[in-house]
N, C-alpha and C positions, 0 to 999 in steps of 0.2 A: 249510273243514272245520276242526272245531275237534281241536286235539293231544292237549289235558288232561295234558301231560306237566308233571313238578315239579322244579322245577330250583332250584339254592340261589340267594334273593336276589340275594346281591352280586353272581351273573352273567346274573340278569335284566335289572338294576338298569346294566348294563355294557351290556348290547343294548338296551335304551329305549334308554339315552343314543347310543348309537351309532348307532339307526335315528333316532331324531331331530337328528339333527348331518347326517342323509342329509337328511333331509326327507321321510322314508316311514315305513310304522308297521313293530314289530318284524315283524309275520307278513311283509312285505315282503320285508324281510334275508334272514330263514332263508329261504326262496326262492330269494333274489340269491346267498346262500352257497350253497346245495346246488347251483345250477346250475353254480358257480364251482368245484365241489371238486373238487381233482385226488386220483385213487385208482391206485392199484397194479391189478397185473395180478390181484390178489385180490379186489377190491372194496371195499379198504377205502380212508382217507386214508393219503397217502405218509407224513402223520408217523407213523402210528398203528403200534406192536410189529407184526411180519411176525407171520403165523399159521404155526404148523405144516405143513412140507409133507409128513407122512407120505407114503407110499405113490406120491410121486412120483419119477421118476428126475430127477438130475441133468443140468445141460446142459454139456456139455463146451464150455467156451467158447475151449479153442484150436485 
């Protein structure tokens, strides 16, 4: 399936080089990375800003 997503050059140009220093083409990678991605209990990645937790209560952790 093709993506058609547009991403700036120089981090294209960083995943070529990276999927071929693998020995697999990019569409590979982003594969190998998504399976790889560790996410929060939000669904996002762990590095990525927390979202909003409106409307949820807090957990009393003591």
């Amino acid at each position: 399936m093709s993506l058609g997503y547009k991403i700036e050059r120089p981090q294209k140009e960083r995943l070529d080089a990276i999927a071929r220093n693998a020995g697999v083409s990019s569409a590979v990678l982003i594969e190998k990375m998504l399976d790889h991605l560790e996410l929060t209990d939000q669904g996002i990645p762990v590095w990525w800003e927390p979202l909003p937790r409106d409307g949820e209560l807090p957990i009393d952790s003591a």
